[in-house]
N, C-alpha and C positions, 0 to 999 in steps of 0.2 A: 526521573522522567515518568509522566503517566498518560495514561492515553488519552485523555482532552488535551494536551501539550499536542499532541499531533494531527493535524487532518490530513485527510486525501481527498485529490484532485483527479478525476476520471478524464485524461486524455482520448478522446477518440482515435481508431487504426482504420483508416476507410480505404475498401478496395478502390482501385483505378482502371478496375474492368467495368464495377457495376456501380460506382459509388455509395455502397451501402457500408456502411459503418458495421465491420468485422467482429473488433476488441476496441478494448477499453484497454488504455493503460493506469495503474493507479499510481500516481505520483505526491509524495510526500509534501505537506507544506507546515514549518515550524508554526506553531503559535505562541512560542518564546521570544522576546526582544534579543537575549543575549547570543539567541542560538540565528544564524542568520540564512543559513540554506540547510538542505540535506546532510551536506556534507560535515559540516560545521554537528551535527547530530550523530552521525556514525562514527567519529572521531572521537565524541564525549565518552559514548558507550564503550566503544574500545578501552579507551581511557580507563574508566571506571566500571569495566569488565562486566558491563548488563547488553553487551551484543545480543547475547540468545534473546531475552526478554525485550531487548527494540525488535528482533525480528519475530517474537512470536507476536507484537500489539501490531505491526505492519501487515500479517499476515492475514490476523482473524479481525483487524481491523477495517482493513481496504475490502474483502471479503463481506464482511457484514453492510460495508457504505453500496459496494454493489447490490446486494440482496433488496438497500433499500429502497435506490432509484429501480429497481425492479418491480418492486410494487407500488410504488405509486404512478409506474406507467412513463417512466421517463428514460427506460430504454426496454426493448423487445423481451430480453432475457438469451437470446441465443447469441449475444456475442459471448468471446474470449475477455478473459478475466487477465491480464499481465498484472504481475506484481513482483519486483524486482528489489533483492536485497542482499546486503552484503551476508558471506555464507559464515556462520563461526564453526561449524561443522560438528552442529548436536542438532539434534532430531526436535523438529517444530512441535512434534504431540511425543507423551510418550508413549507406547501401545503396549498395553498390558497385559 
């Protein structure tokens, strides 16, 4: 799996005091025929033991989609960034 296989999808989190759009959540969408939701994705990796490596293209992926609707003015910059992913429990960078 590589990281054009993957996009993301910036759901908005809008307050209901002010309705101004808080966060963003960034939501997966396959761009594989065989693979049909998310799930149908984290299941592969598990599978075939690249968990860590779908959650670090999820991470620094959604991450960089946000940066980019950030400059070209297609959202404020100060919302919250959500990005939700199964956990395999090794460290997203390594810190050296």
């Amino acid at each position: 799996m590589k990281r054009e296989d993957i996009a993301y999808y910036y759901q908005p989190i809008v307050s209901a005091v002010t309705g101004k759009i808080r966060a963003l959540e960034a939501l997966m969408h396959v761009e594989m025929s065989m693979l049909k939701s998310p799930e149908d994705v984290l299941c592969l990796a598990k599978e075939e033991k690249c968990l860590h490596d779908l959650e670090r293209i999820t991470f620094f992926c959604a991450a960089e989609g946000y940066c980019r609707l950030r400059a070209n003015g297609k959202v404020r910059g100060d919302e919250l960034l959500f990005v939700n992913w199964y956990v395999s429990n090794q460290p997203i960078m390594a810190i050296d």
